[in-house]
N, C-alpha and C positions, 0 to 999 in steps of 0.2 A: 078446644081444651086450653086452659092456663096451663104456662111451661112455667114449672117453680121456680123460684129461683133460690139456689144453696150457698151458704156464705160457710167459710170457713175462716180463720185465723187469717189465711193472706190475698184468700182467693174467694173471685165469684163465680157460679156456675149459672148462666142465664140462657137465657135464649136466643137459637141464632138467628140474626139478623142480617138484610142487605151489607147495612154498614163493617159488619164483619167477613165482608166478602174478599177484599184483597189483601188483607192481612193473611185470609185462609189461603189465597190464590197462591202467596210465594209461600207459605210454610209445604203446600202441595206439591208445589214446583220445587224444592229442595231434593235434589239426590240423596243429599245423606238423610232427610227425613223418610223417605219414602224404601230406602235399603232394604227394611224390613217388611214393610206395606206395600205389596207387590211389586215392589221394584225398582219401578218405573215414576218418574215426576210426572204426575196429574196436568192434564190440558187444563186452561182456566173454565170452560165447559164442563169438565167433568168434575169441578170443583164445586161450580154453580150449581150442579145437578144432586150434589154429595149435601150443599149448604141446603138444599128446597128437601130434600130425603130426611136429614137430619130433625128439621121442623114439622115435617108432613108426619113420621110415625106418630109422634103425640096425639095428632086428631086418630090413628088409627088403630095404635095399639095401648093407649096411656103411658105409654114410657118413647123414649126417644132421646139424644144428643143433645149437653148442653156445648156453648162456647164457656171458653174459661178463658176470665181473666184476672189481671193485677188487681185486686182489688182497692187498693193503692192509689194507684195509677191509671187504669182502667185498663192499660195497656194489654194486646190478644197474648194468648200465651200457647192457644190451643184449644181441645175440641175431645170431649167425651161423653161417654154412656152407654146407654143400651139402645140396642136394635132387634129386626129380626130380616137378615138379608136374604132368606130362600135359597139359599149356597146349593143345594142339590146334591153338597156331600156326604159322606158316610163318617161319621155317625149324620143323622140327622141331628142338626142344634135348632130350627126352628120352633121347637117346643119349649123352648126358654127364652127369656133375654139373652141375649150375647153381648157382653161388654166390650169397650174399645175404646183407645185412647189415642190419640198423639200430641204431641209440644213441639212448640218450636225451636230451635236448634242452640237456642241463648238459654233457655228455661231448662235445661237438660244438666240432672248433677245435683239441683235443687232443692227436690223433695217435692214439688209441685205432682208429679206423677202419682204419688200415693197420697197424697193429702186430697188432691181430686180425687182421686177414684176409690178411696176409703168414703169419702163423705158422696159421695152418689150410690155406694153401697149402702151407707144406711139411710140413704133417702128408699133403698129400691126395697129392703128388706122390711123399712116402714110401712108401704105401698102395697107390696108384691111378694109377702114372704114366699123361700120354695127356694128349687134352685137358679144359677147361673149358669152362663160358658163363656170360652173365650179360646181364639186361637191364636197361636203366635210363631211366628217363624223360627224354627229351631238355635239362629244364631244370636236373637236377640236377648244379651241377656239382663238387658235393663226393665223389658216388659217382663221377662217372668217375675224377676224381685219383685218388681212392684205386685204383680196379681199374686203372689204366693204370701203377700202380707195381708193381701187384702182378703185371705182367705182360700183363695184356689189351688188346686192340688193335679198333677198332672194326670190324665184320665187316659189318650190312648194316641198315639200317632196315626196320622192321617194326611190326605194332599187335598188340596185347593187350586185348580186353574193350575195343573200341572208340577205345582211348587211342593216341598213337605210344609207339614205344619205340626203343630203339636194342640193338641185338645185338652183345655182346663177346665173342671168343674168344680164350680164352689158350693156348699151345702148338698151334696148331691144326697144326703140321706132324710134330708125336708120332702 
């Protein structure tokens, strides 16, 4: 499958590539990136394995993870979209897309967060109408602004791999 790629005012959303591989390595390996996204800084393996999952959903489900960057500059800035991880939690979110975002820790403040993931939204809504999810760890409260602009509305508490989390749904009445 062709991974589209989405332009917006500052930014590109394309496809990820090899080449974006160690820019992703240290925004993964970042403590303060990772605070909210399980915790823990990513091994550069489990980066590699995240960079190869990102691009594989496309061939398997038509939606899937772009890279984002400066459009500018080309310079990486981060890493979004939709997925469907099998999470094995309650609610079940495998019946939708589940969106996801991160930046890197300079892009952060910007506005790059919802300008990406506004315009992958209406890439997804072009695509895919129906609804969304998205989960986010109760402390962060830079993910929620962003998803509650982009339409999502908090739906029910819930845990992940022992952690709380909070479950957003957008369009849920599509």
């Amino acid at each position: 499958m062709s991974i589209p790629v989405i332009l917006t005012d500052r930014l590109a959303l394309c496809a990820p590539e090899v080449r974006h591989f160690e820019s992703s390595a240290a925004m993964w390996g970042s403590p303060e990136v990772t605070r909210h996204i399980g915790g823990q800084p990513r091994a550069r393996q489990d980066v590699w394995f995240t960079l190869c999952r990102n691009r594989g959903m496309w061939d398997l489900l038509g939606y899937g993870s772009w890279t984002i960057e400066d459009r500018k500059t080309g310079a990486f800035l981060g890493e979004g979209g939709f997925a469907d991880f099998q999470r094995g939690m309650t609610p079940d979110l495998s019946q939708w897309p589940e969106a996801g975002w991160v930046f890197v820790e300079s892009a952060w403040g910007q506005g790059y967060a919802s300008e990406a993931v506004s315009a992958m939204h209406d890439w997804l809504d072009e695509v895919r109408p129906g609804p969304s999810v998205c989960i986010i760890d109760p402390g962060n409260l830079g993910s929620r602004k962003v998803a509650e602009k982009c339409g999502y509305a908090f739906w029910q508490e819930s845990s992940y791999r022992d952690a709380a989390v909070n479950v957003f749904r957008r369009r849920a009445d599509a």
